[in-house]
N, C-alpha and C positions, 0 to 999 in steps of 0.2 A: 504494500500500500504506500503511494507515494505523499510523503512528507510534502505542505506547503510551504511558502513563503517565509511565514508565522510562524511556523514551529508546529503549528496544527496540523494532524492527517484525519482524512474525513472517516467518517464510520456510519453503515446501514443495517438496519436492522429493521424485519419485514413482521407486522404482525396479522395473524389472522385470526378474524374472531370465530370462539366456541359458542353456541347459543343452546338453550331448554329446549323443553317440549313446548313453551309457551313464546319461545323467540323471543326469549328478554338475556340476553348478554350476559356470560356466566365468566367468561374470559378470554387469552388469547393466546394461541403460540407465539412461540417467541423464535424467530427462523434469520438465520445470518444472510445476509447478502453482501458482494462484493462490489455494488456501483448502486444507483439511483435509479436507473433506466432496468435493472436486472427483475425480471420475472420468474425466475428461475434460480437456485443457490446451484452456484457453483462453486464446490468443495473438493480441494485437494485436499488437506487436511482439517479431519474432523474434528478433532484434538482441538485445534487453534482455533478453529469458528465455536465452538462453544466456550472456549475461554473469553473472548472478544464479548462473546454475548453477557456472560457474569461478568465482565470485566468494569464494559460499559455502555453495553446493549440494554443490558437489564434500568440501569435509573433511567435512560436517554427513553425506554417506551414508556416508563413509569411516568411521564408528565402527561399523558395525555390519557388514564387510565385513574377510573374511580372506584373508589375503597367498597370491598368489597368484591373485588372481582381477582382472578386465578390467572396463572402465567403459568403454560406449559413451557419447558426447557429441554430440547434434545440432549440428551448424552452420551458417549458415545463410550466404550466399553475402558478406553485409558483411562479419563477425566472422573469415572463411576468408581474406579478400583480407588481412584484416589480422591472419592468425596469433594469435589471442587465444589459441586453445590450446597455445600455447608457454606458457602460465604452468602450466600441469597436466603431471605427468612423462610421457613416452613410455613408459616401461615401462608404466604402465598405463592410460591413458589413449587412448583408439580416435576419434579424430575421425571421423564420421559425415556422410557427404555428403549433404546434403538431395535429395529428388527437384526441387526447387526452384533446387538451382544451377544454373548455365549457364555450359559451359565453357570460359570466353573464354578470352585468351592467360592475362591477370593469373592468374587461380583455379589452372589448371594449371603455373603458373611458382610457387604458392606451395605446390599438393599436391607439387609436385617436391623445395620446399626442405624440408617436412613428414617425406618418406621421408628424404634424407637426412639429418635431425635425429635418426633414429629411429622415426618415429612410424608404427606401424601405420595404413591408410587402410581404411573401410568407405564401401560407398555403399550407399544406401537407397535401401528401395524402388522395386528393381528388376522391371520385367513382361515388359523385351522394349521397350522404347519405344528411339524411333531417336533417335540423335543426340548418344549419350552412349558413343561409342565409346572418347573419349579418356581419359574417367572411368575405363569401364572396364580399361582398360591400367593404370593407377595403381593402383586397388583391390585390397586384399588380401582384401578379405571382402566378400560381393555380398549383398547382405542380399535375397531372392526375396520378395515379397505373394504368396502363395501363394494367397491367398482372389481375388487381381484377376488371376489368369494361369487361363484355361481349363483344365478337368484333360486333355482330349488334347492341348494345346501344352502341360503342364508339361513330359514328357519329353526334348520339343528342345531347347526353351530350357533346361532341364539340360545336354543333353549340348555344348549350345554354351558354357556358361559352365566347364565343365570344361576344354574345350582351352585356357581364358586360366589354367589354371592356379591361378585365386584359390582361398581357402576360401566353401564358401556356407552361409548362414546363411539358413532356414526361419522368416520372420516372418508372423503371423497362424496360427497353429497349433493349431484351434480342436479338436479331438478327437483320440483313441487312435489312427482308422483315416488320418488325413491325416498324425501323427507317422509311422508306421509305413509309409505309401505316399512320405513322404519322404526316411527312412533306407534304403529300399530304392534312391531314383534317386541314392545320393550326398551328400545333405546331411549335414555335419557338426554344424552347431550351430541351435537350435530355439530359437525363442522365441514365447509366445501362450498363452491362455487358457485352452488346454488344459495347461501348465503351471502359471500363475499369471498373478492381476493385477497391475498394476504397485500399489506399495505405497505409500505417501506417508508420508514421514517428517516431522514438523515439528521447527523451530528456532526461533531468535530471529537477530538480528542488532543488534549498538548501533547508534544513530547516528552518522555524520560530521558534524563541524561545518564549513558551508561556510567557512565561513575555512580550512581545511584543506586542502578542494577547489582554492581558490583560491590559495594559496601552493603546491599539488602543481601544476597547470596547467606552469607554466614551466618545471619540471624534468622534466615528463613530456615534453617538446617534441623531444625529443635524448638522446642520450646521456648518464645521469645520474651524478653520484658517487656510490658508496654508502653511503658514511656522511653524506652530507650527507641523502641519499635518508632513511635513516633515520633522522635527528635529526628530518626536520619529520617524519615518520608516529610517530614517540613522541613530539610534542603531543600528541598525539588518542587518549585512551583507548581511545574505540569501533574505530578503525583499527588501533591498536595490538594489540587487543584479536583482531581480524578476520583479520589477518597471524599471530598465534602460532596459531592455532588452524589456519591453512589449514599453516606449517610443520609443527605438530607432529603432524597426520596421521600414522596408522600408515604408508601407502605411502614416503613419505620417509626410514622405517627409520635413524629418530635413535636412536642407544642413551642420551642425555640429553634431555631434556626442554628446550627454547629458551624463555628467558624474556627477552631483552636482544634487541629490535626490531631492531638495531644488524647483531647475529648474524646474526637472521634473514633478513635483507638479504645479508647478504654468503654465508651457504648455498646461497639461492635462485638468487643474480648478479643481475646488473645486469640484463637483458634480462626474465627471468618476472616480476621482481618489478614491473616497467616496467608489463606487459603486464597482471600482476594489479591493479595502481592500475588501469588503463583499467578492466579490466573491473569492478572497485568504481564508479568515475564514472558508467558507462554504466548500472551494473542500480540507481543511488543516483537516476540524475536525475530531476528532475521530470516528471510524468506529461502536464501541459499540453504539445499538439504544440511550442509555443516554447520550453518549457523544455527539452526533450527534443532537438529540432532542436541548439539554440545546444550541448547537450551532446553530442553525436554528432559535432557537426561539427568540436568542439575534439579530442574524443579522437582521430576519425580522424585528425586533423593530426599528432597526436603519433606516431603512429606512423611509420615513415618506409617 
């Protein structure tokens, strides 16, 4: 992503809305794009687009989103093993299980510590595919491709996903008569184009100066102190900068406005704010496989 003038590089991020059986706005994904004009995510690395999105995707859609409403978040099987969505709050925040994860011991030893943290769990793009039995026992929201399931096997695999109890959620919803044939088998929540397209909001983002990065490394490795945490992230304008704006989100439901980096550190804890550095590092590094590699492989380290 090309750096301006200013120091700024821009950043997009596409939301599309979730709605009820009544078509009243329950929430939104939360989907990366690479330009303004983009209709489509185009994703080389998955890892980086969902860091980008917690990084600063997630406050940048929060200004135009009212309390009360749900943020789905892709995750992609790296970012999951390593909990990155612990820097985004559980009340609203819906981690999204890619059809791409696989559900080794680690993944399900970390959606376990996920639910217990609070966090609602959704799995995508679900068809009826085998294998993903464990997922589904964890999942609160079964996200159905309604477009990729046969319309005489949508029925079963409805009345199969009913007996686990989850909520199911109607994705690719492309006309009047497939909303209307899916609120009849049960589904609760619809998403797809026969609602809307996903939107694409643009931002800005400053830069980090890697001396920044590089004095954050060693305190990201562990267990950090928080005021020390904060004293090196208030060098850095653009960081500083990056941090008040992901605290003072409406969801955070601050009755003050946070201006003292110091604060914001210590609101957040030691643990999101940890997690939120990583994912600044991860969606900030160089685009070259080695620069990118060398930075993946520090961040995962930090994590424990």
């Amino acid at each position: 992503m090309q750096e301006t003038e200013s120091g700024y590089s821009p950043i997009f991020i596409a939301r599309q809305p979730v709605f009820d059986g009544r078509m009243n706005l329950w929430g939104h994904e939360l989907l990366f794009r690479d330009s303004e004009e983009a209709r489509h995510a185009r994703i080389d690395d998955p890892d980086r687009a969902t860091a980008s999105v917690i990084a600063d995707g997630f406050a940048l859609a929060l200004e135009a989103m009212l309390p009360g409403q749900y943020m789905l978040v892709n995750m992609p099987q790296g970012l999951l093993e390593e909990e990155y969505v612990t820097a985004l709050p559980a009340e609203v925040c819906i981690p999204e299980i890619l059809e791409t994860v696989h559900p080794t011991p680690e993944v399900l030893e970390r959606l376990q510590l996920l639910k217990a943290r609070g966090y609602t769990l959704a799995l995508d793009d679900f068809v009826g595919q085998p294998g993903n039995e464990a997922l589904l026992e964890l999942a609160d929201i079964i996200k159905v491709d309604v477009l990729a399931v046969p319309p005489d096997d949508l029925p079963a695999l409805v009345a199969s996903l009913h007996r686990r109890g989850a909520q199911l959620l109607a994705e690719k919803v492309e006309d009047n008569a497939m909303f209307h044939r899916c609120l009849d088998l049960g589904f609760t929540l619809f998403q797809g184009f026969f609602f809307a397209r996903p939107e694409v909001v643009p931002g800005r983002k400053p830069s980090v100066a890697q001396s920044t990065l590089v004095r954050l490394l060693p305190q990201l490795s562990g267990p950090a102190e928080p005021r020390k945490l904060g004293r090196t992230i208030g060098t850095d304008p653009g960081l500083s900068y990056r941090l008040l704006r992901h605290i003072n989100s409406a969801w955070y439901g601050l009755t003050r406005t946070v201006s003292s980096v110091e604060h914001a550190v210590l609101l957040l804890g030691e643990r999101p704010t940890r997690t939120w550095l990583l994912a600044v590092l991860l969606s900030d590094a160089a685009k070259g496989a080695k620069g990118h590699e060398l930075t993946f492989v520090a961040v995962r380290r930090a994590l424990p």
